[in-house]
N, C-alpha and C positions, 0 to 999 in steps of 0.2 A: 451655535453652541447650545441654546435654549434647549434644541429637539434632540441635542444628544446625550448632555449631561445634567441628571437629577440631583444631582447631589451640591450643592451650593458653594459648600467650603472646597470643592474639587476644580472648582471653576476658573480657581488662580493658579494650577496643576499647567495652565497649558502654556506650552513654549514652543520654539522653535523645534524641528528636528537635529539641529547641529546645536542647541543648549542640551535637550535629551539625550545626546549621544556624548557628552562630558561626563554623565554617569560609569562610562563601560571603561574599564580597566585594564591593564593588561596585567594578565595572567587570570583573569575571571573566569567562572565559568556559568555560559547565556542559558536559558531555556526559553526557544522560542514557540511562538503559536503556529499553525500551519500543518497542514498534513497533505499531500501530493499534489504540489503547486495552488490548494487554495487555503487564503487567509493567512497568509504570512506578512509579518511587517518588512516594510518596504524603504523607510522614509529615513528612519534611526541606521539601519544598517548599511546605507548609499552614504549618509553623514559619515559614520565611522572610518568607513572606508578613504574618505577625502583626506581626515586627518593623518591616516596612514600615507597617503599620497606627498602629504607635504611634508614629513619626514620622521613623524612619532610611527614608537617601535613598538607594537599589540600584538600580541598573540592569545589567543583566547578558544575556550574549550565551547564547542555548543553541542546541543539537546534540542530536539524538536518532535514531531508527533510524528511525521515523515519525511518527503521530499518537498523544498522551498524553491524558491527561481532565484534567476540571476542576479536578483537584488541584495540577494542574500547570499545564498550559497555561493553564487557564481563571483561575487565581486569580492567577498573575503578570502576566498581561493586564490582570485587572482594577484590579490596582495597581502599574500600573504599571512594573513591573519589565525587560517583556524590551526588550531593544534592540533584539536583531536575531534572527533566526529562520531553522534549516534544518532538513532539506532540505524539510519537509512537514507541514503542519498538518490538522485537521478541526476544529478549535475555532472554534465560528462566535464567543468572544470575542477570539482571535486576528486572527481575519478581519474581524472591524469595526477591532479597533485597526489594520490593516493597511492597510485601505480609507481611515482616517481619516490615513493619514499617519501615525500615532506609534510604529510599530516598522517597521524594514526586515525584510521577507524575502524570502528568497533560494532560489527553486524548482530542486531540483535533482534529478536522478535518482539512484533510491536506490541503484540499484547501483555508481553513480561516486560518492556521498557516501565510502562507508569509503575508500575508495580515493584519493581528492582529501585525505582526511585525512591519510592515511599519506605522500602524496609532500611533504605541508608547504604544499599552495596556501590556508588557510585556516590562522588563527589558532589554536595549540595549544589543548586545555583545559586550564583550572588545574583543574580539579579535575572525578571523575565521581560520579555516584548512582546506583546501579545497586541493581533490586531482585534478589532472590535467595531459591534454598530454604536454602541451607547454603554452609558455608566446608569446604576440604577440611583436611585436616593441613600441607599445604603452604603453605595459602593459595589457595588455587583455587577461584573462585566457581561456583558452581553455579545456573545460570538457573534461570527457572520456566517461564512458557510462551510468551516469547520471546525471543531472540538479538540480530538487530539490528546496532549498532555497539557493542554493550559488549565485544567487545576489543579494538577499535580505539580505546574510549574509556580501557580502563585502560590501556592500552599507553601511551597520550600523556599522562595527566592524573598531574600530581606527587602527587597523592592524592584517595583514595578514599573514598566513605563506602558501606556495604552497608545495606540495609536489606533484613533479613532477616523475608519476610512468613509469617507462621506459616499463615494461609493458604490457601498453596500445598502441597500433598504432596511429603515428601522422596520419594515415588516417582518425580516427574522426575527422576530421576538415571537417562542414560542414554539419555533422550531425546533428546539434544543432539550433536550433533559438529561441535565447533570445528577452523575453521585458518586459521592466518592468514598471507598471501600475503607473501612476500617482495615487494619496492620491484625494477621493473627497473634493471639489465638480470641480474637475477638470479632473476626468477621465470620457472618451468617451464610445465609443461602440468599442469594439475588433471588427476588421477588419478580421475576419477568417470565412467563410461561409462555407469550404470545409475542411474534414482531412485536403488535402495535401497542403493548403494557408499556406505561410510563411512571417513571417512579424516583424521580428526582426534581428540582428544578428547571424552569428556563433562562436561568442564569446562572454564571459561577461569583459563587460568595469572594471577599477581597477587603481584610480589614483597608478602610478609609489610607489610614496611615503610611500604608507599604506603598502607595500609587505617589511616587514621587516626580513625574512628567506624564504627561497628556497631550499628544502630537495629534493634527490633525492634516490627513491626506485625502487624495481623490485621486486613487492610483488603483488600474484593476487589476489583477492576477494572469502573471504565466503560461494562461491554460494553453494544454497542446491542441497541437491544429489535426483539422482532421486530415485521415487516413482516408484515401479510398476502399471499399471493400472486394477484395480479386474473387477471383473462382476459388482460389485457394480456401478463402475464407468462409464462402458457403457452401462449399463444400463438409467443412468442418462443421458448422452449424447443424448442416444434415444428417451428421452422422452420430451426433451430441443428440439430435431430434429422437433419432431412429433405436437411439443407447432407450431414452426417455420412454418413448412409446413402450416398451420393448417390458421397462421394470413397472408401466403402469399396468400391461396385461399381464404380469406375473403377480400381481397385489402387489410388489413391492414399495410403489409410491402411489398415494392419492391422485388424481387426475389434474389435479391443479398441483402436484410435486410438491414437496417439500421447502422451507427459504434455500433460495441459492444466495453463494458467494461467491462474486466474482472478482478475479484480480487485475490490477488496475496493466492499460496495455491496450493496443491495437489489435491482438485477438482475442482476449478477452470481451472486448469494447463491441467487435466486429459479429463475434459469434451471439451474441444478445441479442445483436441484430435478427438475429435468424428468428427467432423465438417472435422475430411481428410476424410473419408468416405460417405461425405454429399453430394450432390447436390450443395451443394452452391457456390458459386464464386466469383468472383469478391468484397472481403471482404474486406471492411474499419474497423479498431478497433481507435476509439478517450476513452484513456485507461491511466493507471498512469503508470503499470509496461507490459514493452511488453517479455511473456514469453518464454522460448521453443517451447509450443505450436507455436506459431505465427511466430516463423521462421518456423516451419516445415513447416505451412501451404503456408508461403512465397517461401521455394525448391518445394512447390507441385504446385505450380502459383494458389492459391488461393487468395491471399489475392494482391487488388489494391494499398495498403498505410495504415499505420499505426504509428498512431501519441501516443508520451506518455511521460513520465519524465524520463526511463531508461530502460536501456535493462539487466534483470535477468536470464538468464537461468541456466541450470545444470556447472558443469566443464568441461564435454565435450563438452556442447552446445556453454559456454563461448569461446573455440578454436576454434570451428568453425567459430563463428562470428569475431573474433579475424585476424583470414585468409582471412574472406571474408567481410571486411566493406565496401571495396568502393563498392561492388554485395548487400547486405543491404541498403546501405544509399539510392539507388533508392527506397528505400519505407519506411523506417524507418526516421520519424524525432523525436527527443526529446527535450523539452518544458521545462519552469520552471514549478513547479506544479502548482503554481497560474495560469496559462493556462489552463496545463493539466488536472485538475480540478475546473475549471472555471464553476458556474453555468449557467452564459448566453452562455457559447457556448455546453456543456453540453442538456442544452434545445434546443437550434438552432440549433442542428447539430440529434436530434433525437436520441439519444445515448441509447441504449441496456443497461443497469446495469444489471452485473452478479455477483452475491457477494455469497459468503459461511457465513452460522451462525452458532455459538452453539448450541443453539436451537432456535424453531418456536414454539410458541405456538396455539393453536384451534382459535383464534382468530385474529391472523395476527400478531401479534408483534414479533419481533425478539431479538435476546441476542446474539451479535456476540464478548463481549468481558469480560464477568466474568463468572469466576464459582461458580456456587452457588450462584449469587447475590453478592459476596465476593471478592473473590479471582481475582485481573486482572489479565488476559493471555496476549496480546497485545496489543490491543488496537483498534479504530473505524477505524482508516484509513480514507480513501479518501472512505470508501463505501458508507457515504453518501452524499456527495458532489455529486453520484452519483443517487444514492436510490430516492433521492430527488426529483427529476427534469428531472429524463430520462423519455425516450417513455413507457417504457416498468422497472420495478422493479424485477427482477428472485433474490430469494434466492434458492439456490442446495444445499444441505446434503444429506448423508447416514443417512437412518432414524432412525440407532443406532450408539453406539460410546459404548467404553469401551468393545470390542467385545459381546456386542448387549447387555452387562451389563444395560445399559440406554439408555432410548427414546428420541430421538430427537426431536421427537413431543411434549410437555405438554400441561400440561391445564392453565397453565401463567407462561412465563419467568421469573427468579430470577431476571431478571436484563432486562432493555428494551434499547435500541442503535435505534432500529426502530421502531416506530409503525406503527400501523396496518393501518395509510392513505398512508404509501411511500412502504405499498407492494402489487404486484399486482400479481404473480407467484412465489408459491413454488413448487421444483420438487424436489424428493427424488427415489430412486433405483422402488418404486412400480406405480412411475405416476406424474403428476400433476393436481396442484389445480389453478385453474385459478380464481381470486379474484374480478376479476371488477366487480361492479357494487351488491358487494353481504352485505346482512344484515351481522351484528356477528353471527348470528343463522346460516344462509348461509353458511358461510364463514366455520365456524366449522366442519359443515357438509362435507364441502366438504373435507378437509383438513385431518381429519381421514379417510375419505372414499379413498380418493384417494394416501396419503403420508405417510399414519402411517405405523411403522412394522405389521405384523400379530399380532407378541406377545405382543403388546399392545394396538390394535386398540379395542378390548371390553371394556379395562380398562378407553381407552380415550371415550369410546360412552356410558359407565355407567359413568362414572362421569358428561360429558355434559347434559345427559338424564335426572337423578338426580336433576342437578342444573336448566333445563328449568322447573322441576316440584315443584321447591322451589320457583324459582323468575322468575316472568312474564317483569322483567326489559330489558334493549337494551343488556347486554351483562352478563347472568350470572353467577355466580364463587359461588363455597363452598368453600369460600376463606382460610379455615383451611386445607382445604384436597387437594386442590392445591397448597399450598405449603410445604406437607408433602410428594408430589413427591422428590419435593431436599432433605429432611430431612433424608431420608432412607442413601442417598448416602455419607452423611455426616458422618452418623454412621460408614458407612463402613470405614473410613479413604478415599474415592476418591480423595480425595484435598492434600494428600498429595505428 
């Protein structure tokens, strides 16, 4: 207790997890710490859940930075607990109770979530959970290895519980630089011109008063296992390379690019990869989630700094980092997301957007989070907080799924997250399509020629061919036979 908590009068704050979980109410509404499986409380929300087990009736609304694990998400799904859900999930128990109808959620962008917080358009929390390495003498929490909305959640919530995970290394201190935006018409211009400008705190402020429990765990985090990397994937990486090469001999980008962003995923994760084999160097990433990749690249002395809201990697990855923070934090800092995904620094800063979709359609729109038009998987994320307003727009897929069952390409998304103004590059295992400046006829063109599988690039160039000899209009569709693409797959039961 001595090495975690400075503050004196907080030191009778600690109790059990199942006394701290006598706090949550039903009909409350939580805002938790956490942002894609790392730094979410673990200890308080497994307590809750028991209670539910032996017969009290909770239901309760939660908030979080991103996606939490099963301790959380998955085990208040299971019983039932959540009502309603923002801004983003990956809990496939989440996602059934979702599909099922029995909790509402509500897909939002993560860089508008703090922010939609702060102006009052959404339900205050009563209360936050926030995990942490330490408390300061003040009261000032000390993240671990992500940021998120935990000051936006203590700012709002009448009280607090910390769960303080032993862990985590009190060497994240330091790591971190918080701030937090004034409510217009009273916010300025962010003072960040560079990845590596810092301009807030290493800790989040927290009057004394609101921290009404103090749990202490030794529980690690969720993180996903790895992926193998197929041909598919370097493939991809090769052609993301060759995109790169390509706008550095046209002056378009510096020789060392631009910061990229990359979005959290197994090709996202995989194509970074590629980038240790590259030429490149001296890399900045202004990013949400900083993955594997990007430490590897960081033991390879690739990468100058790397700014984001949390560091995700594998379980061996997490050891590593774990052993080596104070060797990380010279290049790693972590942001609340309203930073991290901030549109004016986003723009200012020339940011690379690298997002994965479910599919692209011949036209440029993107469907990065239903299926079938129907069914949510997880949700928008922060891809377009970045999609939006970067230099540069890359969506990457393998140009089938379901072992090549379905085309990644169609001739109109079920469901649209992008459209065809905020993309500029799609690259799939066969090429890319480079989009600027091109008509819908254009664009289509290119997009099969260059990104479709074999096995369905005649199907995609008879139905385009078809439709331009129907309708002489800007962008045409047989709009019954474009979405009898989905319809096949439906039959087959895919969605289950």
């Amino acid at each position: 207790m001595e090495e975690r908590i400075f503050c004196e009068e907080l030191k009778a704050k600690v109790v059990s997890a199942d006394d701290a979980a006598k706090l949550l109410k039903d009909g409350m509404t939580v805002a938790v710490s956490g942002f894609t499986l790392s730094s979410y409380p673990k200890a308080v929300p497994v307590a809750l859940a028991k209670r539910v087990q032996n017969g009290e009736k909770i239901k309760l609304s939660l908030y979080s930075g991103a996606s939490t694990g099963d301790e959380l998400d998955g085990i208040w799904a299971d019983n039932g607990i959540l009502d309603h859900r923002m801004p983003y999930q990956t809990n496939r128990k989440v996602r059934a109770a979702t599909n099922r109808g029995e909790l509402h959620f509500s897909d939002i962008h993560l860089g508008v979530f703090p922010q939609n917080l702060m102006y009052g358009f959404y339900k205050k929390p009563d209360i936050a959970i926030v995990e942490a390495v330490g408390i300061t003498e003040d009261g000032g929490i000390i993240p671990a290895n992500s940021v998120g909305i935990m000051p936006q959640a203590i700012t709002l919530a009448d009280q607090v519980i910390v769960e303080i995970n032993a862990e985590n290394s009190m060497d994240y201190y330091g790591l971190h630089d918080v701030l937090m935006l004034p409510n217009p018409p009273h916010r300025g211009v962010i003072p960040i011109t560079s990845v590596r400008d810092r301009i807030g705190k290493p800790y989040i402020d927290c009057p004394k008063e609101k921290i009404k429990a103090i749990v202490f765990t030794n529980q690690p985090d969720g993180h996903r296992k790895a992926i193998p990397i197929t041909d598919t994937y370097t493939k991809m990486a090769d052609h993301l390379m060759d995109f790169f090469d390509y706008e550095v001999k046209k002056g378009r980008l510096p020789e060392n690019l631009l910061p990229i962003q990359s979005g959290v995923g197994t090709v996202s994760n995989a194509v970074l990869e590629g980038m240790r084999n590259s030429d490149f160097e001296n890399l900045e990433f202004f990013t949400e989630v900083i993955q594997e990749s990007v430490l590897n690249l960081i033991d390879d002395g690739k990468v100058a700094y790397a700014s984001g809201t949390s560091v995700s990697p594998t379980p061996t990855g997490m050891i590593r980092f774990q052993q080596n923070v104070e060797h990380y934090k010279k290049y790693i800092v972590l942001r609340p997301q309203e930073i991290s995904n901030h549109v004016e620094l986003v723009r200012r800063l020339g940011v690379i957007a690298i997002n994965t979709p479910l599919e692209v359609d011949i036209y440029g729109n993107v469907n990065s989070t239903h299926q079938f038009g129907s069914a949510i998987m997880n949700g928008i994320g922060g891809s377009g907080d970045f999609a939006h307003n970067g230099y540069h727009s890359i969506f990457m897929t393998p140009s089938t799924a379901k072992d090549g069952a379905i085309s990644s390409v169609v001739p109109m998304v079920s469901h649209v997250d992008h459209n065809e103004h905020d993309t500029t590059v799609f690259v799939t295992e066969y090429g890319y399509a480079d989009l600027r400046g091109l008509s819908p006829r254009e664009r289509a063109a290119a997009i099969i020629e260059h990104c479709a599988h074999p096995d369905y690039k005649e199907m995609l160039k008879d139905y385009f061919n078809r439709a331009c000899k129907v309708s002489k209009l800007q962008t045409p569709h047989l709009l019954n036979e474009a979405l009898s693409w989905h319809q096949r797959f439906l039959d087959e039961g895919s969605m289950k």
